[in-house]
Steps between C-alpha positions, in 0.01 A plus 500: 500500500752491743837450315776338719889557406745210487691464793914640427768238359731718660603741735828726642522507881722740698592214783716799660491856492874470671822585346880497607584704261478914359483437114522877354230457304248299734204631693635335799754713577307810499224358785554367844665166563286232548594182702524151425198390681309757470536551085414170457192271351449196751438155386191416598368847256718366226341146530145651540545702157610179306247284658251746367618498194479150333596583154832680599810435261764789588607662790730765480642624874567832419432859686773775555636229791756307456347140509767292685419715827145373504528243824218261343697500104612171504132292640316752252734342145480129651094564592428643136766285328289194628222638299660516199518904520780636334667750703815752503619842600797741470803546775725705572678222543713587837313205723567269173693244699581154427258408759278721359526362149431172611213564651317675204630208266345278735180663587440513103583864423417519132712822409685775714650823303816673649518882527824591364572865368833475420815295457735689768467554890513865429212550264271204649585587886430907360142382418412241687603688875572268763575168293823340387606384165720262578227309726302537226669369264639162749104463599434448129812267381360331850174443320566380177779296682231331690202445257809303364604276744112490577450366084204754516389748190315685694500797639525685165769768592538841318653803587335824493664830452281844509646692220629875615813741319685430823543109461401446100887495412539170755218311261762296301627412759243360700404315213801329501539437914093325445711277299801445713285401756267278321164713470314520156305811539552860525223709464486888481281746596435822562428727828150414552403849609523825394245671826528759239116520609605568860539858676861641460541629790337176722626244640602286132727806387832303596361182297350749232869673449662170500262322227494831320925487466533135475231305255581468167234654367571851622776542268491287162834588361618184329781376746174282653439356208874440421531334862181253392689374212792425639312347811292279213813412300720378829173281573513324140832416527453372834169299533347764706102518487487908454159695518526872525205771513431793260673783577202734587264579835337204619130488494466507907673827486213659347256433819432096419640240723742530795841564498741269627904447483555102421 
């Protein structure tokens, strides 16, 4: 007897394989630029994979890319948000405009997570090469300021800051510029990726050094620990939504999954 599977409620995308930025502990950085056209998913394959797929509930527009570079973004949410499909990504967050926000609220974006790995220009700019913090930050104020004047309660917005010893310190702090500005979420995690499976010698060894002196779990000590609890206690006072991971090597490290930097 021929036993047929149940067609996926959900799926993750990669719309773009494009990035404007050099995040220290991305993949992208270490391989050949790609550009905007030619990194990305066109429409008429995205609508072709949800036509196919009648029982779809999710959609999740994530790669190593950043998704607000893919040229067809926009007619993909509005096509799928038609359908009822919920659907998000992550951002850097530099092509976050007001313009940009609108759009999203307006094509039915159902959440959008911010990449934000520290609460100064120094740390965040140190990491993330190539963006600005101070953009950043405007392009999210711009957001919530809009899904205001728009009366809309979605997009959900969180930030999301990948955990490392050079920017752990700055975690109060975030905590309490996500509620400055009006977001409810920050979520933690850690590097995704140790390629502590990888040759070290090839062509991951600058990535391998990097994860290997930065991820919390390569030196348990305490102080992370110490720098959780604070984080947790500034979000109870202040209404912040906190989630933060276990302080040990992810399971993807260990040769399951792919690694990624959002």
């Amino acid at each position: 007897m021929t036993v047929t599977p149940p067609l996926p409620r959900e799926l993750q995308l990669e719309v773009t394989g494009a990035c404007n930025l050099a995040c220290r502990m991305c993949l992208v950085r270490y391989r050949p630029k790609l550009g905007r056209r030619q990194g990305a998913m066109c429409f008429h394959t995205f609508k072709a994979l949800v036509d196919d797929l009648p029982e779809l509930e999710r959609i999740t527009l994530q790669g190593l890319g950043e998704p607000l570079l893919a040229p067809d973004l926009f007619r993909m949410i509005e096509y799928a948000s038609n359908r009822e499909i919920r659907m998000g990504f992550n951002t850097n967050g530099t092509f976050l405009t007001r313009k940009a926000a609108r759009r999203l609220v307006l094509a039915g974006l159902d959440w959008l997570h911010v990449s934000l790995d520290g609460a100064s220009a120094t740390t965040y700019e140190g990491i993330r090469d190539g963006s600005d913090f101070e953009r950043v930050a405007e392009n999210v104020v711009g957001l919530v300021e809009t899904m205001r004047e728009l009366e809309a309660a979605r997009p959900t917005i969180c930030l999301v800051f990948v955990a490392m010893r050079r920017n752990l310190r700055e975690l109060p702090d975030l905590v309490s510029l996500a509620a400055e500005w009006g977001v409810p979420s920050v979520w933690v995690q850690n590097l995704s990726h140790s390629f502590s499976d990888t040759d070290p010698a090839g062509s991951y060894r600058a990535i391998r050094e990097f994860a290997a002196s930065e991820a919390l779990w390569a030196g348990p000590d305490g102080w992370s620990e110490r720098m959780f609890a604070s984080a947790r206690t500034r979000a109870q006072r202040l209404g912040v939504d906190l989630r933060l991971p276990r302080l040990e090597e992810p399971v993807s490290t260990r040769g399951e999954g792919a690694p990624g930097c959002h």
